[in-house]
N, C-alpha and C positions, 0 to 999 in steps of 0.2 A: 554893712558889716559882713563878712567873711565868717560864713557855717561850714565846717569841716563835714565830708561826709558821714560822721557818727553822727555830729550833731542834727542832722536833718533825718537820723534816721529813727533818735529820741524822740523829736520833738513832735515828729508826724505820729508815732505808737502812743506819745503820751493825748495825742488829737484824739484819736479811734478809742481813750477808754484802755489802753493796755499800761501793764506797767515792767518797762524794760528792764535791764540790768545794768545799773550803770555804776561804773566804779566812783567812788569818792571825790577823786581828783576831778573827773569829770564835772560830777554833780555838783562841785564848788564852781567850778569855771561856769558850767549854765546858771548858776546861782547870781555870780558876780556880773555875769551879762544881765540878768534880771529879768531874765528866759522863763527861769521857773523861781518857786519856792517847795524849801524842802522841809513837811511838818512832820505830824505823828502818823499822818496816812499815805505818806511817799510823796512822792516827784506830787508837787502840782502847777499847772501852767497859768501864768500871769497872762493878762491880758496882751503884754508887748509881744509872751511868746507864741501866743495864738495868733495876732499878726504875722510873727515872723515866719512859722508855721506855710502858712497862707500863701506866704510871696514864695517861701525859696521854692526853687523847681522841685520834682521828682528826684531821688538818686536809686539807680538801678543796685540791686543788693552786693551785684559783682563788687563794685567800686569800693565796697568797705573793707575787704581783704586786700593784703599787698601783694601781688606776684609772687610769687618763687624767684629767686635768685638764677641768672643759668650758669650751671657749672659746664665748662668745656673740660672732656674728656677726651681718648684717644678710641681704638677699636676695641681694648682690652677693658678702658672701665677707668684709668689711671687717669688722673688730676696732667695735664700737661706739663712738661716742666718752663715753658714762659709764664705760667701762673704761678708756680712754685715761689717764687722770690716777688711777684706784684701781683696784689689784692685785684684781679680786673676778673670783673662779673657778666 
């Protein structure tokens, strides 16, 4: 199965005893994998998710941000105008 870098970075803090911040939608989706269970005392990890824990590799924390977009300017600062009319990033 396929862990997005959030998910490995939950599931290792929920390892060490931490309790992350994880939005809802998330916390369903680790739910429905069967990752965790979610009670009256937060995220807790099932035995599948402490296996999966276990295997997936390390993710370096860069990886969980997206880049910046590059916007091409000119000398002045100004948007070029062959990007003006096409979305090209």
């Amino acid at each position: 199965m396929h862990y997005s870098p959030l998910d490995v970075h939950v599931l290792r803090a929920l390892v060490r005893g931490a309790s992350p911040a994880v939005g809802s939608e998330h916390r369903l989706r680790l739910e429905m994998r069967g990752l965790v269970v979610d009670g009256a005392h937060g995220l807790r990890l099932t035995p599948a998710g402490k296996r999966a824990a276990s295997f997936i590799p390390a993710v370096h924390p860069a990886a969980l941000t997206e880049p910046a977009p590059v916007r091409r300017v000119d000398a002045l600062e100004r948007r070029r105008a062959s990007d003006r009319f096409y979305r090209v990033s």
